[in-house]
Every structure is written in structure tokens, then in C-alpha cells.
Phi, psi and omega in degrees: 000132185268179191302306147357325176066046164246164176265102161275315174229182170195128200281307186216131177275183212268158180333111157118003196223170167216178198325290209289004198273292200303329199284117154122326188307132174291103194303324173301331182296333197255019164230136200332132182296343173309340212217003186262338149323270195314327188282317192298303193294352191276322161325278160338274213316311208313274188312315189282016203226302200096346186259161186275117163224153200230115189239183196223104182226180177252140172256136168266135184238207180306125181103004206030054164309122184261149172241144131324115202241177136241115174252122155280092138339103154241151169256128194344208199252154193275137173122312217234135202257087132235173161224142166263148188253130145246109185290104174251122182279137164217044188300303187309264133062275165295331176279020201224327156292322168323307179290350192277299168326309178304322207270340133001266193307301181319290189332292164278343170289315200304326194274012165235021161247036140260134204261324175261048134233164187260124213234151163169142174267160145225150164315175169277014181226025195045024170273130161336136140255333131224208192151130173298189203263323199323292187322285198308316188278299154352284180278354152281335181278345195269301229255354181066036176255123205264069196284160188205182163304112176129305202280141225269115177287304163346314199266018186246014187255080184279352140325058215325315192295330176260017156261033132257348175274331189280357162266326198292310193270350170286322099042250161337290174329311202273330153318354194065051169249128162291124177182145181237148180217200206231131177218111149310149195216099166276316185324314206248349168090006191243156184253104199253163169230120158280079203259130196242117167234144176278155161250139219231120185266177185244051166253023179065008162296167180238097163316291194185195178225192198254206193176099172224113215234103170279091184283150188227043166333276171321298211294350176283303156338307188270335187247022154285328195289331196277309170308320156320273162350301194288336195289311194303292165358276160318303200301320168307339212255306216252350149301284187269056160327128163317159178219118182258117192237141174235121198270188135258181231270339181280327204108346210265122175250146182205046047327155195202087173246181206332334181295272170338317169290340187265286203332297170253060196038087216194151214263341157184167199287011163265019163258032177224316159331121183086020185252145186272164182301314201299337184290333170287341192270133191314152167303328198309295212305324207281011175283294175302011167263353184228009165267329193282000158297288206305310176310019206245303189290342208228341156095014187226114176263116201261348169098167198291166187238172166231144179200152159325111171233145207252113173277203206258019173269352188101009180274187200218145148236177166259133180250165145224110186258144159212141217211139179204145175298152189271179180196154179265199183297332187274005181080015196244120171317119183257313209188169177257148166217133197238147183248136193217128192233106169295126192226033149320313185279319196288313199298313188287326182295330188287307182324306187310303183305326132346304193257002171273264243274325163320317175287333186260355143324319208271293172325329177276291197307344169235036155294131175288339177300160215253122186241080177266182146236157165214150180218154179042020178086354165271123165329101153242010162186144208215126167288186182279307203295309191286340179266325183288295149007305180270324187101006133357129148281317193246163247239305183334296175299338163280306208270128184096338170322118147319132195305314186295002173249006148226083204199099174335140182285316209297353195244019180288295213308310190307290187300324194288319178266031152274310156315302220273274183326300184311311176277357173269313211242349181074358202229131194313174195264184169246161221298152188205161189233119201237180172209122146318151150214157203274151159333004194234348197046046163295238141170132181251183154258136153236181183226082218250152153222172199226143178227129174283144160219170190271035199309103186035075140096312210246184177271158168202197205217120169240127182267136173225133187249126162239133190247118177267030198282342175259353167259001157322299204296303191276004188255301177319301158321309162307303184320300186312320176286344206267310185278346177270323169336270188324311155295341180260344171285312175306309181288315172307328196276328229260311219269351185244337168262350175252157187260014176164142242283284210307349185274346172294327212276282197312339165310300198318300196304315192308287182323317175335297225262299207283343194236003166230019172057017166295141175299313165211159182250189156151140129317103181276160140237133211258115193266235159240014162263049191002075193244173137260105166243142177311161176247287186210166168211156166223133166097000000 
């Protein structure tokens, strides 16, 4: 390249292009303009210095194809103002670090984005090799440890029995075993699930292993409750049979079992046998009991009904039918089969629940206790006891509020990670002494605690509140009297041990200060110029 930045020589031009194309041409026109600085300037420096640098640019070639070059500037021969480039494509090169960076970047998006699991490798020596942010913020709140790449996980566990359950299975890992478990924590009250795999390189050694950590409280919790669930469930099931009758295509029955004869009371099935289905069902009901066979006859399966249903004393129950054809090989209707469920206990139990959850509406509304809910940092339902509390006239003035505004700033950082925790772990927070502030902005003491519920559907945080600011005041007042007690006991004591006025009167100051919590004391005498001098001081 001459002082000019034209191709004085090219040993060979690049594919697709030819000689007389390349020669005299300003060698900056074929390279990205992004890159035609730095490259210009590479030139410059070349003559003016003598010295050789090697910079990385893109070239355009046919079709405005970009390439990757590493080009080495040297300078000519002396006397003469070119420089020579030796030019190395490195494209293959540069795309295979892109993909290395990229997959890099993946790489750390995927392990920090489940905000709840705990994600991390190790070596063959238990040292880190990565770790998500969730693990890092983890191992400082369980073990108070400040983990980095390098660092030994063992020594950052002071708990011997779990570095030694947490070595057994890092171990097992490393041995090439894949496997997952369950480890209770009683200190923290928590249940984690582990999944341990070795890294296996690929001359099939086993580098270290990967660690991915769950806590699974809830889903342990929930599924001791689902098991509960299921025992009442089967008892109810195996209490309440079903009663399944079988029609032909008119409606007309012919089958009945046993459950259904005992349902509807009848001393045995040929006194239901030949009856229309439609006939168990109450008069209110039975026109919408004939309209949804024919839809049935019509290819619109309409799903169980609920209805008035009449046995054969004349008594009436809630029934749930549900109904389908019976069908031969071919798909051709023979006959109805209807499963019928007495829901007499579910109507009631719903009713309980109904007339349960009105008493314990009524009960938060004449609770003297102070009743928010909040969700997302917002106020959506406040009791009668919580608006007065607040100086609220209405429900109104609350509800939609942010929580942190009727919240000391000295207490945000605390609800908030009270909040987070309460909605992470599912499990209340425990009574805490907070300071409130009122619609006028005033600020009390309370004493709060936080519980999760399920509030119209969704999770939320019900706060129950107390304001202690007049048994603070009267705790204090005590405290003060308490202390004075103690000081007039110090002194009386004082008045019997000591052996002359000036050494009483510095006790009494002494006593003042250290046992009746004055900043300072001292003793005047009165003279015979009615002057007041000091005696003794303390403090």
C-alpha cells in the first residue's frame, strides 16, 4: 500500500474479483466503513514510526460479503513510503468466539433466570466453578458467606452435619452418579430438593458436578394436604355410591343398581324398572331434564345437570345426572346409561361454607383488631378497626393506597423483605414491633404480623395490627418509676453507710445518675445569706 492508501502489489486478489479490479484502488474502499479509520490510522502510524502493528477489520467482498482479516502492517523497504499488509482470514475464528460469547451470555441468562432455584457447579476439590445470583444471595443469608469462583463450598457450611450430608452427595456425584433428593434444614424450617449430575468431559472423565436447588416446602406441605384430601375424599366415595341406571333409547329402565335402589328408596329394582328416567326428577325440573336428553340425541353433550329429584316415598333431593349413550361396535346407539349422584351433603356443606365464610366476614368487621390486605404493595381491603387506626373516615381512603404510605420510611427496607419472604415461602411472618403513620401523618407504634391468604382468587398478605402506643407510654412510665424506686432504695442504703454528709451527699448524686437514670445530679446548701451552694455533683 503506497503513501496514497492505493495496491501497488496483491500477491493474489480475493475470489470473484481480478487483478486489474484490485490494482491502484484505494484499499480502504473494500473495507467495512466501520473500520476504515482505525485501519487508515494503522497505515499512517506504519510510516511514521517504522514500526510493525497488527489490527482486525472486516473486508467487503463480492456480493458485500464481510470477512474477518488479522492484518500485519510492516514497513517496505527503506527509502520507500509503502507499507506491506500480511493478511489472515479469520472469520471461521471470529464466528466460533461469537458463538462462544453468545452461548456464554445464554449460558448466564438461563442459570439466573428461575429467581427460585439455586443453581451451581463444582470441581473435584468442592470449589465453585459458577453459581447463579439466587445461590449467592442464599449462601449469604443461610451460612453469612461471601462466595466467588475458587472458593471451597464445604468451608463456607459451619454446620458439621449438613457439610457432611453435603459432601456424601457431592461425592456420589462425582463417582458418575446422577440423582436426586430431599434434605430437611430444622433450623430454617425448610424442605430443599437436590439434583446432583456429574460433568463428564470428553475424554469421559468426571470434571465436577452441576447442583440445582429447590426449595419445596410448599409443594411438601401441599402434597401431605393432598393426601389427607384424598383419605376424606375415598371415605366420602366409598359412604356415598353413586347410583347408575340403565335406559333404553325411549328412556324407559332397565337396570337399576344396587346403590340406586337403596338411593331411591325402593325395596327392590323391579319397582323402578320400565319408569321413565324423567320420572325421578321433581316437576320444577323435569322439562330442562328433557330438554338436555334431546340435546344429547342432537350431538350437544351438555355435562352433568343438577336437579330436584323425587324417590318413590315422595321425598325430593339434589341430585347430579349426567348422561351418555351406550353404543354398539359399530357405533350405533343401543341404549342410555345416566350416573346419578345425590349432592344433598355437597349443597349443604356449600351453604356451611357460605354461612362460614359470612361469620368470619362479620367477625374481621367487628374485629377490634386492625385488618389490612395488601397485594403488590397495594392496600385492597382495610376492616372498620383499620380505617380508624389509620384516622380514615372510609375503607375508601385506604384501599388502593400504597402500603409504604402508611409505613414509616425507617420500616420500608424490613416490610418489604417481609412481604417478599411471606410470598416466596408461603408461610406467616412472626409479630414484629413497627411504626405506622396516619392519613394526617402522624406515626404510632404497633405490633404486626403478616399471614398469606388467598384473597378474590389470587395470593395476598393480611396484615393484623395492633397499636400499642398507650401501652408503649405506660411500659416506659413504669420503666421510669422503676428507676426511681432503685435510686431512693440506693440512697436510703447510702444514708446508713456513709460516715459523713459530704461523702452522703455524693453517693445520693452518684445513685441519681447511675440507678435513677438522671444525666446529672447535685446538692445545694442553703447558707445563713439564704445563698444555695453546691455540695457535691455527679454526672
Amino acid at each position: 500500500i503506497d503513501r496514497d492508501e492505493r495496491i501497488a502489489y496483491i500477491n493474489h486478489p480475493a475470489p470473484g474479483l481480478t487483478m486489474d479490479e484490485v490494482l491502484g484502488s484505494n484499499w480502504l474502499d473494500w473495507l467495512d466503513p466501520a473500520d476504515r479509520p482505525s485501519a487508515s490510522e494503522a497505515i499512517t502510524a506504519t510510516l511514521a514510526t517504522g514500526k510493525e502493528k497488527t489490527i482486525e477489520f472486516r473486508a467487503i467482498g463480492p456480493g458485500r460479503q464481510l470477512t474477518w482479516f488479522q492484518v500485519k502492517f510492516s514497513p517496505a523497504l527503506a527509502g520507500v513510503d509503502e507499507v506491506v499488509l500480511i493478511a489472515r482470514d479469520i472469520t471461521k475464528r471470529r464466528v466460533i468466539e461469537g458463538e462462544r460469547d453468545a452461548n456464554h451470555r445464554l449460558l448466564n441468562a438461563l442459570i439466573n433466570s428461575p429467581r427460585n432455584v439455586y443453581i451451581f457447579s463444582l470441581d473435584r476439590n468442592y470449589c465453585y466453578t459458577t453459581f447463579n445470583e439466587r445461590h449467592r444471595q442464599g449462601m449469604r443469608e443461610v451460612w453469612n458467606a461471601t462466595i466467588d469462583v475458587g472458593v471451597n463450598l464445604l468451608d463456607c457450611m459451619t454446620d458439621t452435619h449438613l457439610r457432611e450430608l453435603a459432601k456424601r452427595s457431592i461425592d456420589r456425584a462425582l463417582a458418575g452418579e446422577s440423582f436426586s433428593e430431599v434434605q430437611f434444614q430444622p433450623s430454617l424450617g425448610i424442605y430443599y430438593e437436590f439434583l446432583w449430575n456429574p460433568i463428564t468431559s470428553n475424554e469421559g472423565s468426571i470434571d465436577g458436578v452441576t447442583v440445582f436447588v429447590r426449595d419445596i416446602t410448599l409443594k411438601h406441605q401441599a402434597q401431605a394436604a393432598l393426601v389427607e384430601s384424598e383419605a376424606r375424599y375415598r371415605a366420602i366415595l366409598d359412604a356415598s355410591p353413586d347410583n347408575i341406571t340403565i335406559t333404553d333409547l325411549a328412556g324407559k329402565v332397565l337396570m337399576v343398581s344396587k346403590a340406586g335402589v337403596k338411593l331411591m328408596r325402593c325395596k327392590n329394582e323391579a319397582e323402578l324398572r320400565g319408569q321413565s328416567i324423567t320420572s325421578f326428577v321433581a316437576p320444577a325440573d323435569r322439562d330442562r331434564a328433557l330438554a338436555n336428553i334431546a340435546f344429547m340425541f342432537e350431538g350437544v353433550m351438555t355435562g352433568p345437570g343438577e336437579y330436584r329429584a323425587m324417590r318413590s316415598d315422595g321425598s325430593e333431593f339434589d341430585m347430579e345426572a349426567n348422561g351418555d349413550f351406550i353404543l354398539d361396535a359399530g357405533g350405533k346407539p343401543l341404549g342410555m346409561v345416566f350416573v346419578i349422584r345425590d349432592i344433598g351433603e355437597r349443597k349443604r356443606a356449600e351453604a356451611a361454607l357460605r354461612e362460614s365464610e359470612e361469620r368470619y366476614r362479620t367477625l374481621v368487621e367487628a374485629s377490634p383488631e386492625s385488618i389490612t390486605v395488601h397485594r403488590d404493595g397495594s392496600v385492597i381491603y382495610v376492616n372498620p378497626a383499620a380505617v380508624e387506626m389509620f384516622g380514615a373516615t372510609s375503607p375508601q381512603q385506604l384501599v388502593g393506597l400504597p402500603t409504604e404510605k402508611l409505613l414509616h420510611p425507617d420500616f420500608h427496607e424490613v416490610a418489604r423483605a417481609r412481604a417478599q419472604d411471606i410470598m416466596e415461602r408461603g408461610i406467616s411472618a412472626p409479630l414484629v414491633r413497627m411504626k405506622f403513620v396516619k392519613l394526617d401523618g402522624a406515626d404510632f407504634e404497633v405490633e404486626v404480623r403478616g399471614t398469606p391468604v388467598i384473597f378474590d382468587g389470587r395470593p395476598a398478605i393480611q396484615g393484623n395490627a395492633t397499636d400499642i402506643t398507650a401501652r408503649r407510654a405506660a411500659e416506659r412510665k413504669l420503666e421510669r418509676i422503676n428507676r426511681l424506686y432503685v435510686a431512693l432504695l440506693e440512697c436510703s442504703q447510702a444514708i446508713m453507710r456513709c460516715g459523713s454528709a459530704s461523702e452522703l451527699f455524693l453517693q445520693v448524686c452518684r445513685d441519681a445518675v447511675t440507678y435513677g437514670g438522671a444525666g446529672m445530679a447535685w446538692i445545694g446548701l442553703v447558707d445563713e445569706c439564704d445563698c444555695v451552694r453546691p455540695a457535691a455533683s455527679f454526672g
